[in-house]
N, C-alpha and C positions, 0 to 999 in steps of 0.2 A: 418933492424929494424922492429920489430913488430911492429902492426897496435895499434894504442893508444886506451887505453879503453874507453868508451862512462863516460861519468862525470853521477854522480844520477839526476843532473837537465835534462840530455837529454831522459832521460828514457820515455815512452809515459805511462801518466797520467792514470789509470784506470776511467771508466768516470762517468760523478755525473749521479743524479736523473733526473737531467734536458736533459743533454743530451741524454738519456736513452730514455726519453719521446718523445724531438721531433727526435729522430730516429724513435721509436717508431709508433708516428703519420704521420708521412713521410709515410710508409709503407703503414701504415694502408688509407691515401688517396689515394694513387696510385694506391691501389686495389682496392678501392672503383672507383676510375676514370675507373678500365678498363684497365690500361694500363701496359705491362710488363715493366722490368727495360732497354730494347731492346726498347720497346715504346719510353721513355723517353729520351734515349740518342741521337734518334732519330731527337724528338719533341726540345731539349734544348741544344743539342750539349755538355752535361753535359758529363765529360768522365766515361764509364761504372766502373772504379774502383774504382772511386771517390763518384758515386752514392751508392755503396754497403759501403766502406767505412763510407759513412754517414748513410746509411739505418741500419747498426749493431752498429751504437757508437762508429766508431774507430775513429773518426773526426769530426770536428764541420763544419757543411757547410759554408762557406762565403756567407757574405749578398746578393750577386747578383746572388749568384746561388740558394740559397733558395726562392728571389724572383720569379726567372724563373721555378721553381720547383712549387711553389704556381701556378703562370697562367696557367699551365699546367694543374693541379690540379682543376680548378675554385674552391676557399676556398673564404668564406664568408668575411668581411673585419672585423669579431667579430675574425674568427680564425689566421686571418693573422697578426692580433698585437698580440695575443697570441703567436703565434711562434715564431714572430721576437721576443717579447720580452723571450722567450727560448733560442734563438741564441746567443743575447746577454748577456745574463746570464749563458750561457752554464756549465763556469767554476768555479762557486760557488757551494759552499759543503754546503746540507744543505737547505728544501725549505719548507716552509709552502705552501702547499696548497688550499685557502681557498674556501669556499661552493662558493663563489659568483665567484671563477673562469670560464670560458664556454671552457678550452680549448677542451676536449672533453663532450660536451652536459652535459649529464645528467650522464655519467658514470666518477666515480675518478681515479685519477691519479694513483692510488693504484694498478687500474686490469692489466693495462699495465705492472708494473714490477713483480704481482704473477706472470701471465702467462711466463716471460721470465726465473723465479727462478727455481731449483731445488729442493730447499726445503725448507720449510717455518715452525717455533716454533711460534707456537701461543698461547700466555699466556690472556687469561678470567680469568677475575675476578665476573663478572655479565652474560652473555650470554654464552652461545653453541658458538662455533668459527662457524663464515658464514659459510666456506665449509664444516661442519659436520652438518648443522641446516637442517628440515625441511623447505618444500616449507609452511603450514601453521603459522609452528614456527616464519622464517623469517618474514609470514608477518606481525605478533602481537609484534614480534619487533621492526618494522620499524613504524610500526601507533604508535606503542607506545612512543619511541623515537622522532617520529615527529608529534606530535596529529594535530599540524595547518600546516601539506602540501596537497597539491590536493589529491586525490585518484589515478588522474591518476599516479600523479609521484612519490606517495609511489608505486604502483604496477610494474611502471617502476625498482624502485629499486629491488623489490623482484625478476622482472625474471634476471635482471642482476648479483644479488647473485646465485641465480640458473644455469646460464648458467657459472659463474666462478667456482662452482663443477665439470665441464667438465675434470676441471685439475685432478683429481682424477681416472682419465678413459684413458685409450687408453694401447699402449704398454710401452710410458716410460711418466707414471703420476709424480706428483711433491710428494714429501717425505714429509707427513705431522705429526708434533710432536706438538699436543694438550697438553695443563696443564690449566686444568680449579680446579681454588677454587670451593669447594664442595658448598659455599653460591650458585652459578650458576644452580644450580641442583635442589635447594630446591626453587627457586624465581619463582610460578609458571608463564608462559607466554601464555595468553591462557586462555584458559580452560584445564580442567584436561583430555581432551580426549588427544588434543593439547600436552602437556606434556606427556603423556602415551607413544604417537605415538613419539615423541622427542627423550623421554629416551632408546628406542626401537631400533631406528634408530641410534643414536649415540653407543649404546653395538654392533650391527652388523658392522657398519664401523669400530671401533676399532681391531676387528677378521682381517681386511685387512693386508697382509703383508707390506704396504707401509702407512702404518696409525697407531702410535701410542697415544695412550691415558691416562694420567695419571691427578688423581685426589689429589689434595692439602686439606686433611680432617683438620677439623674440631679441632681437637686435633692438627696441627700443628702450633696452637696460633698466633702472626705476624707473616708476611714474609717479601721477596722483593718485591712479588709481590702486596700489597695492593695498594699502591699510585696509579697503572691502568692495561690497559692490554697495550700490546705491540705485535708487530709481527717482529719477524728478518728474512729478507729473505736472503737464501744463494745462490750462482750462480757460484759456484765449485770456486776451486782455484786461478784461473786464475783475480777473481772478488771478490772485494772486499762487506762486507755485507752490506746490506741498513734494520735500523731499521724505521718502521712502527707504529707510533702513531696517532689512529683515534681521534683528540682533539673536544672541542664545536667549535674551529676556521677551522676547516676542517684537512686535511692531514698533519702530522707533519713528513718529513722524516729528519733523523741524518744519515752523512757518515761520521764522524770525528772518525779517530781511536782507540779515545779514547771511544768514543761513543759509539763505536761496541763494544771495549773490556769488557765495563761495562754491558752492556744488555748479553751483553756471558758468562759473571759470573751469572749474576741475573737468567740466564737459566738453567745455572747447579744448582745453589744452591735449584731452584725451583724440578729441577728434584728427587733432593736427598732427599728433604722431602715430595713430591707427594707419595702418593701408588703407589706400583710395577704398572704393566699395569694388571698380573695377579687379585692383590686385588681391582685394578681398577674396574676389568669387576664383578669379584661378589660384589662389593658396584654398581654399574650400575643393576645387575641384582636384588638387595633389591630393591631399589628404584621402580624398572619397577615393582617388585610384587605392591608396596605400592599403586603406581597410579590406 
């Protein structure tokens, strides 16, 4: 007798935002502690396949071993109810992020899943997309965006924008497809040097082979895209899409099926009425005269 087929309930789950995150954050303290995953299994008696297991998202740690994973870690007891409250949430689709969260400082929950994607459609309606913006661009957006935050921790945000264009570099960067509304082009931000140096900087990245740019003119009257901008990250086959909405409440992530399927129309429809990327770069290179 052949072996019985596995039922679709036994199938293992593709994993949410949350889990995503505190795998994510796992990692990222355990390097920060110093310590190898050999350290650790060491240090917790945790078994080494269970910790990698956990450290990629293939499994949700149980509470006692997350515990023991924390002491290890010395985590703050700000971070520590943040993760346990990840743990226990693990299996919810679907998470608002809000500004007043600390699970990581000063940085959003957002850099953690670019860096893990492969490619990322980001649809502007009002700004330059972060990883194509200047370092002074960004930061006339972020003051401006946030007229009453400190200095220091608008400028915090700007190198943290800046050090997430890192994905843009190396031998295998993240596949990035820009669709900015032509309104984004024309709002200056800045001063007009600012803008010069913007428009400049965004026609050169577009030349990138792993950088596409396409602009939604003026003449293509509503779209899908006005109601906001959006980012969908993809993370090959294997993984299913996580849409990215930056709201006034903080990070809005949607994994609901349906939710993917619809922002993946709203992207093609977007692409089809955008200009070519060719009449992209000579409307980019008007502009750059005009400034």
């Amino acid at each position: 007798m052949g072996e019985k087929a596995p039922s679709p309930s036994s199938k293992r789950q593709p994993p949410t935002v949350r889990l995503r995150r505190l795998a994510s954050e796992l990692r990222r303290l355990r390097q920060a502690a110093g310590l190898s995953q050999d350290d650790v299994v060491e240090k917790t008696h945790v078994n080494i396949v269970t910790l990698y297991r956990i450290e990629t998202a293939q499994t949700k740690p149980q509470l006692r071993t997350l515990m023991a994973l924390l002491d290890v870690y010395g985590v703050t007891d700000e971070t520590r109810a943040d993760l346990m409250a990840l743990q226990k949430e693990a299996k919810q689709r679907g998470w608002l992020h809000g500004f007043e969260a600390n699970l990581l400082g000063q940085y959003s929950a957002y850099i953690g899943l670019e860096a893990e994607a492969q490619q990322a459609i980001n649809y502007e309606s009002l700004f330059v997309p972060g990883l194509l913006q200047t370092e002074d661009y960004a930061r006339a957006v972020i003051r401006g965006v946030r007229p009453t935050a400190p200095d220091d921790e608008n400028e915090h945000r700007v190198t943290a924008r800046m050090q997430r264009q890192r994905l843009l570099e190396g031998d295998t960067p993240i596949r990035l497809w820009a669709i900015l509304d032509q309104a984004a082009l024309y709002r200056k931000v800045g001063s007009e040097a600012i803008m010069h140096d913007q428009l400049a900087h965004l026609a050169q990245q577009a030349k990138r082979p792993h950088i596409t740019v396409q602009i939604i003119p003026f003449s293509a009257g509503a779209h899908p895209g006005m109601p906001g901008s959006f980012i969908v990250l993809k993370f090959g086959p294997d993984a299913p899409d996580v849409i990215h909405i930056d709201s006034m409440a903080g990070d809005l992530f949607l994994e609901k099926e349906t939710e993917i399927q619809r922002y993946n129309q709203i992207c093609e429809h977007l692409r089809a009425i955008a200009l070519s990327p060719t009449d992209t770069a000579a409307l980019l290179a008007s502009l750059h005269r005009d400034h």
